[in-house]
N, C-alpha and C positions, 0 to 999 in steps of 0.2 A: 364270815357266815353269821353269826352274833346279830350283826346290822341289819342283816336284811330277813332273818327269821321271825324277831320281836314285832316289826309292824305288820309283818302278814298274820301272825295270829291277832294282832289286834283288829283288823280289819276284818281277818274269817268270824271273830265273835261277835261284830258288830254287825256283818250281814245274815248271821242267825238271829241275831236280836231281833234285826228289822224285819226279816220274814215271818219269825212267829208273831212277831206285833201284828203285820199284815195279816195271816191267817187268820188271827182272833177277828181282827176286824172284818176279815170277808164272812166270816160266821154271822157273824151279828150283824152284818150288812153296811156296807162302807155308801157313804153319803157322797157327793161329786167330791167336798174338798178334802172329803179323808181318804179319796182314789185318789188323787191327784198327790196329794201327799206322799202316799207312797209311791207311787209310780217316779216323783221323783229322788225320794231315797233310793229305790231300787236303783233307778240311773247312777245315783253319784256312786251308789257303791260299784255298779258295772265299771265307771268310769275309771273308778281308783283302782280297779284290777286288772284294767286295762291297761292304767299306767305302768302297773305291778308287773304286767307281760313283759310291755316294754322294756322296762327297767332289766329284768330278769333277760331278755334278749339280749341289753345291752352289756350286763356280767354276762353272760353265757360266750356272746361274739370279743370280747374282753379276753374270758378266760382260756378263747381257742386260740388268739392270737398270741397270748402270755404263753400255752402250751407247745405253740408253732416255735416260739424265741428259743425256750426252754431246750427244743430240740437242737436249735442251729447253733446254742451255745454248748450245749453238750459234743456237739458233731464236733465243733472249734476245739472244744478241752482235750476229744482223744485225739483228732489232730495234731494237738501240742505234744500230745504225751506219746507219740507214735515218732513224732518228731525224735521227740528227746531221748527215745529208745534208742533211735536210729543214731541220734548223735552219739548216745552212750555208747553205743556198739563201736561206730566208728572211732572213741576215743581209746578205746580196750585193742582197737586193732593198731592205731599209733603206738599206744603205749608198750604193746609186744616186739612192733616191730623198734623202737626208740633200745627197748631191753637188748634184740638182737643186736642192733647197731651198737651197743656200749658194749657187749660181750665182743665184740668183734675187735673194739676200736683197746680194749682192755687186751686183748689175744694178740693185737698186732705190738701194743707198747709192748708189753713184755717179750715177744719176740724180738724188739729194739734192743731192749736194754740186754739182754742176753748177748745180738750180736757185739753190742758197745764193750760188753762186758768181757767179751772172749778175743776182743780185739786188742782190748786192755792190756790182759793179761799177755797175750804174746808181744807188745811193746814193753815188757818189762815193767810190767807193774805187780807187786808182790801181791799188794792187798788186793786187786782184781782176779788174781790166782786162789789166792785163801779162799774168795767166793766160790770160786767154782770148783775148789775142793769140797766145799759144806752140800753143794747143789749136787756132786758125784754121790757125796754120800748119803743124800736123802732117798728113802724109797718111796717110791711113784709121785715125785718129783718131775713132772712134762718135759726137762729140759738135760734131765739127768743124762742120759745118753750124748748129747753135745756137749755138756759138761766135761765129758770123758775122753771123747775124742780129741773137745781141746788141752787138755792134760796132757795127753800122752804127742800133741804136736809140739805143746810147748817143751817137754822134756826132750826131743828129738832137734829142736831147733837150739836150745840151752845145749845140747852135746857138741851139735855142729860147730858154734860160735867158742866151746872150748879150742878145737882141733883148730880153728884160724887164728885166733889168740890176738892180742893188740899191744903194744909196743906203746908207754906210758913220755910222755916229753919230759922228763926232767928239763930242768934251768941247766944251763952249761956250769963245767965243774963241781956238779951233784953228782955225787956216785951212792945211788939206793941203798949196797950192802954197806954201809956205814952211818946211813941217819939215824938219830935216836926215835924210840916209839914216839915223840910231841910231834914230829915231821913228819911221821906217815899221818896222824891224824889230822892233821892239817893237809897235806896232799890228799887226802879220801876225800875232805869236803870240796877242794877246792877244784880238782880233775870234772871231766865231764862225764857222764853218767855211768856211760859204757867203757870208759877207764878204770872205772872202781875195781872191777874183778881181777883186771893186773895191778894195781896196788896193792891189793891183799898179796898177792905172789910175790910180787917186792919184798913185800912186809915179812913175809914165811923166809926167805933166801937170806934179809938180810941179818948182819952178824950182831947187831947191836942190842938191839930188844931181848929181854930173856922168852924163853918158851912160854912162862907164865905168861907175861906179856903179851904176847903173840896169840895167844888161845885165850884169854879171855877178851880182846878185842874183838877173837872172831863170835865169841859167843854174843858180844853186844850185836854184832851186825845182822847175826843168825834172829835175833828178839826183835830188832827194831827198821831194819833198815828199809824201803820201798820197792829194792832192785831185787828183782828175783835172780839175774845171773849171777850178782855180788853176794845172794844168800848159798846159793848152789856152789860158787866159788869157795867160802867160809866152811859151808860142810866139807869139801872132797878136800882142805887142808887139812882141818881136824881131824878127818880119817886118817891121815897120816899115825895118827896117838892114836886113836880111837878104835882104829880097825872093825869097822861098822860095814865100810864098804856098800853106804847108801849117797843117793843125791839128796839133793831139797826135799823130797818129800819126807826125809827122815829127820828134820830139824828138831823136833821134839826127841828122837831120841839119843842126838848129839846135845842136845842141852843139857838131858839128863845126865851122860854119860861124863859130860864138864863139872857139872854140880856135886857128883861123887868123887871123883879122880881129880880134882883142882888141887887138893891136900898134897898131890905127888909131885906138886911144882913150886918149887918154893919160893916165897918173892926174893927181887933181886939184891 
């Protein structure tokens, strides 16, 4: 604006100049060359305001088309930004449902490992049992209930497998009541899994090991061992002394009852 207001006032001053010059002169009475004089100032200045229109047209048709752009870029912007809503929107609706799909895929693994884990425990796995004792005992715990049920299958399945019982291969001319306690420990590792719980029986029947002997082995087994029949085995011996008259799930209180009462067994 700057640009093109400084030479219009110059030019409005100059064709007041040139008018009032002219009026004095027509007062006083203007001669052919001092009409003619102005008449052609008056022109040059018509002329120069003419270009002034022009010019001013041509900003004017300028600033309608710069104002036309103005719009179709603005229209372009919220286009973009209508866009980008929409894409946002539709990223929130991924993103919900990406949440649903991991709560889901989260929901089924842990439903895995649970069956894994109850399956475990009924193949005679002690430590997959321990878990699902902690998982009984937790409250509102989603799995606590199954937790439970397979507890009480595995104890019903542990009773069953007492009542059929298994019959251990000694090597020919071994006879169980007469090896010492080094020979059952060595036949405990070496038997296969589901033999261990009749080695313990062995071990109780035979005449060589002292009682001490024979009860604090079962206490090691009852601490550390992986078979959960061979731990259920090692309590319902101890009961024997102990008179508790619990299965495995009492091992903690056959431990304790060991740790007290050991003093009454003397070593050999």
């Amino acid at each position: 604006m700057p640009g093109l207001i400084s030479p219009l006032v110059v030019r409005l001053l100059l064709t007041v100049g040139v008018l009032t010059l002219t009026l004095l002169m027509v007062r006083r009475g203007l001669g052919a060359a001092e009409y003619t004089a102005a008449l052609v100032g008056l022109s040059v200045l018509a002329f120069s305001w003419l270009i002034d229109v022009e010019g001013l047209v041509v900003h004017a048709s300028r600033l309608v088309f710069f104002g036309v752009e103005v719009d179709r870029r603005i229209q372009l912007a919220q286009e973009v930004i209508d866009r980008l809503a929409s894409l946002e929107a539709s990223a929130g609706q991924l993103a919900t449902r990406l949440d649903h799909l991991t709560a889901a895929a989260d929901a089924g693994r842990e439903q895995l490992e649970m069956l894994l884990l109850a399956q475990r425990a009924g193949n005679d796995d002690r430590h997959a049992f321990d878990n699902l004792l902690k998982i009984a005992d937790t409250d509102g715990h989603p799995f606590r209930e199954v937790a439970q049920e397979t507890i009480n299958a595995a104890v019903s399945n542990i009773a069953f497998s007492i009542r059929l019982g298994a019959t251990v291969p000694w090597k020919p001319g071994i006879d169980p009541k007469t090896l010492p306690m080094v020979r059952f420990r060595h036949a405990y590792v070496e038997v296969p899994r589901m033999l261990r719980p009749d080695v313990l029986s062995a071990l109780w029947s035979s005449e060589m090991p002292s009682k001490r002997q024979k009860l604090k082995f079962l206490a090691q087994i009852m601490r550390s061992d992986d078979s959960l029949r061979a731990v259920d085995r090692a309590c319902r011996l101890m009961n024997q002394e102990a008179k508790l008259d619990q299965n495995f799930l009492g091992v903690s209180n056959y431990l304790r009852w060991w740790k007290e009462n050991r003093s009454r067994y003397p070593p050999p």
